[in-house]
C-alpha positions, -999 to +999 in steps of 0.1 A: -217-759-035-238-736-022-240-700-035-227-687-001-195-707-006-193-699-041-191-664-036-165-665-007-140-691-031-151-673-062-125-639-063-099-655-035-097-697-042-099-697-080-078-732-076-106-751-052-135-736-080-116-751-107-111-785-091-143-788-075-160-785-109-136-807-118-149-834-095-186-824-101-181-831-137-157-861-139-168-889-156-144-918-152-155-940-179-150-906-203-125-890-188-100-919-173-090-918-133-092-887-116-063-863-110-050-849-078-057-811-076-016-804-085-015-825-113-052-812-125-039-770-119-007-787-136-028-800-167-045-769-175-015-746-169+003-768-195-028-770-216-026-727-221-066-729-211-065-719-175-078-686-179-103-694-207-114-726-187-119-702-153-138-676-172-162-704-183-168-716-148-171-682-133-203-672-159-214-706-158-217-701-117-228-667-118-260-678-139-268-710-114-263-684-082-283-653-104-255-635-091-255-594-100-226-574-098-223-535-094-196-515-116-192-475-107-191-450-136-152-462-145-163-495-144-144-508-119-163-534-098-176-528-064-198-556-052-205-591-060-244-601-051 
């Protein structure tokens, strides 16, 4: 994934992120066959880690990609670079 496509999936598709690591990272001697992306987004909504899981892959992307983002005064956020 390049950091162009991570930043257009990363506030809009946080489904495809979350699977695409998936893949990246899925070992099948470790980890057993691989899941379909329903039965994956399934898993980890059952699991009660979606959130925590997501989080995770967003900082760990935003390292790789050095990517900066801009907060005004109320700390809202107003740009992803």
């Amino acid at each position: 994934m390049t950091k162009e496509e991570y930043l257009s999936i990363r506030s809009t598709n946080h489904g495809k992120l979350l699977y695409d690591t998936y893949i990246d990272k899925h070992d099948a001697e470790k980890h057993g066959p691989l899941l379909d992306f329903h039965n994956f987004i399934h898993f980890l909504n059952m699991s009660g880690q979606l959130q925590r899981v997501l989080n995770d892959i967003v900082k760990e992307h935003d390292i790789k990609y050095e990517i900066v983002i801009v907060y005004d005064k109320n700390g809202q956020q107003i740009r992803v670079l």
